[in-house]
C-alpha angles and dihedrals in degrees: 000000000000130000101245086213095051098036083056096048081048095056082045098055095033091056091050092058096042095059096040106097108245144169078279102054088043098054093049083041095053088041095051091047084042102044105011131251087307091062094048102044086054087049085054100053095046091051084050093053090037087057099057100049072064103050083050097055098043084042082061102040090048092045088053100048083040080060099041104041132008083198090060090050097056089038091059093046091055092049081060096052096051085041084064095044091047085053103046077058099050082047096054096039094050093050092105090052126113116254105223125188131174127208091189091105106119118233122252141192082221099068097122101053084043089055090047090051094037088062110037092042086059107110082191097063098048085044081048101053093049089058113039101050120046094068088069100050126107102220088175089063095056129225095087089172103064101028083062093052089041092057089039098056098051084047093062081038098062102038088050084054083056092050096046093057094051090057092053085044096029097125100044090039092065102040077056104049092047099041108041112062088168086062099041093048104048089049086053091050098047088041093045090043087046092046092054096042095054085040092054092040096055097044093055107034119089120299098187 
């Protein structure tokens, strides 16, 4: 069903970006030092759930331009490969920026369903999702269609993990994150590095 190369170079990719602090990481982190780890365990969750409405409705639009057009497919999967360049480079070129995260967000016995819309009213992450993985995806093997849910699952999983952890670890992550440049530039850097040389890889290796 999956390619084991391109299934390895996923988990790869997904991870970096998991692990990257992003819009998501800072709104369950302002939630957990607003709320408390409740909050942010519900804000989790709804971020988890938002993202794979998400992963559903990029798993049918791929499969559909998959059926229509073999050329559209490529062409989308190289569109993903020069998205993660362009974001290895985002990454790298915003290393010497301030992390800024506010804990002003009121607490709310709706965390859950905010999280839900937060997430499925974001044009970024369906954008996110088209472009990220189908390059990843073996057409030759069949099942487009799940393999892409499938990808696209792990991704949200991982990325709730990632969440998750910043909510256990949610007052000394910040102090981190704010205080030690030498830290938050040289993640940026390995994330942004990480993020081109998987771009550059898949665009060139074989398509079949």
């Amino acid at each position: 069903m999956f390619d084991a190369h391109r299934f390895l170079l996923f988990l790869v990719a997904a991870l970096l970006l998991a692990i990257t602090p992003g819009p998501g990481v800072f709104y369950v982190l302002a939630r957990s030092l607003a709320g408390g780890r409740r909050e942010g365990i519900l804000s989790s969750m709804g971020t988890f759930v938002g993202g794979l409405f998400h992963v559903l409705a990029a798993a049918l639009g791929v499969s559909a331009i998959l059926a229509a057009s073999a050329v559209a497919f490529h062409t989308v999967k190289y569109a993903g490969a020069a998205y993660l360049v362009w974001l290895g480079i985002r990454m790298i070129r915003a290393r010497n920026s301030e992390m800024l995260v506010s804990a002003s967000q009121p607490a709310s016995a709706g965390a859950f369903r905010q999280g839900i819309l937060t997430e499925v009213l974001n044009p970024k992450t369906a954008l996110f999702f088209l472009s990220f993985i189908p390059q990843f995806i073996a057409a030759q093997q069949g099942h487009v269609f799940f393999q892409f849910m499938v990808l696209g699952a792990l991704s949200v999983l991982l990325n709730t993990a990632a969440d998750l952890l910043v909510v256990v670890l949610a007052a000394p992550l910040e102090r981190k994150l704010k205080s030690s440049v030498r830290f938050r530039r040289g993640q940026r850097v390995a994330s942004g590095l990480g993020m081109i040389t998987l771009g550059t890889y898949v665009a060139i290796a074989d398509t079949r």
